[in-house]
C-alpha positions, 0 to 999 in steps of 0.5 A, a space after each residue: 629588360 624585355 621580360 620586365 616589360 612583358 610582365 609589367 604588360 601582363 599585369 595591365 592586360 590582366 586587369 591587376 593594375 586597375 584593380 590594385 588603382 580602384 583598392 587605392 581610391 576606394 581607401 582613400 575615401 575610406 580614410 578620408 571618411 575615417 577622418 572625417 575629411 579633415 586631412 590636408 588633400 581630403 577628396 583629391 585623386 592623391 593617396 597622400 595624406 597629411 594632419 597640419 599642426 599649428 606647431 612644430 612640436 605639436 606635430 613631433 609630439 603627436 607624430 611620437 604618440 602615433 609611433 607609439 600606437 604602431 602607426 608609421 608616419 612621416 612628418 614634414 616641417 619648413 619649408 615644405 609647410 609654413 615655418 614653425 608649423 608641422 604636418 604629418 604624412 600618411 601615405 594610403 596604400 591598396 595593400 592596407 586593410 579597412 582595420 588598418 586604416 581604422 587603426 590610423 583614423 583611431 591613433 590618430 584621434 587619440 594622437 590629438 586632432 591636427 590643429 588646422 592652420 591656414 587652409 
């Protein structure tokens, strides 16, 4: 436990934790730009994501076209969004490249734009 401690103390005195924070918020915005600052937490200290659908097939469908391009996402139905809608997640790493995140912005474009319900 205490060699846990010493190398996790190790990675913030060396600046690697903050340099791995600065990554995340700066693909974050890359992302958010990517997508035109249309996702669900666009602009907001989060490295989560999400693509509202006025439906839930509409999301299941998009999320299986995504999958198909290689895109991993996480979609999420009621009650974490209103009932009958969907959303899909993307959850922004600092270990993604600029071209995975075009790679996304992309697939998802092609997917079909999230139709935007309520807010």
């Amino acid at each position: 436990m205490l060699a846990a401690d010493v190398a996790a103390a190790r990675l913030h005195v060396d600046g690697e934790v903050a340099a791995l924070q600065e990554r995340l918020w700066d693909n974050t915005e890359r992302f958010d730009a990517l997508t035109g600052h249309s996702l669900v937490n666009a602009g907001l200290r989060s490295p989560i994501r999400g693509a509202l659908y006025a439906t839930e097939e509409a999301a299941f469908s998009a999320a299986r076209r995504l999958r198909a391009a290689g895109i991993l996402v996480l979609p999420a139905f009621f009650p974490t969004v209103a009932k009958g809608t969907g959303l899909i997640r993307f959850a922004v790493s600092s270990l993604h490249e600029p071209a995975d995140l075009e790679t996304a912005a992309t697939a998802l474009q092609r997917a079909g734009v999230a139709a935007e319900v309520g807010g």
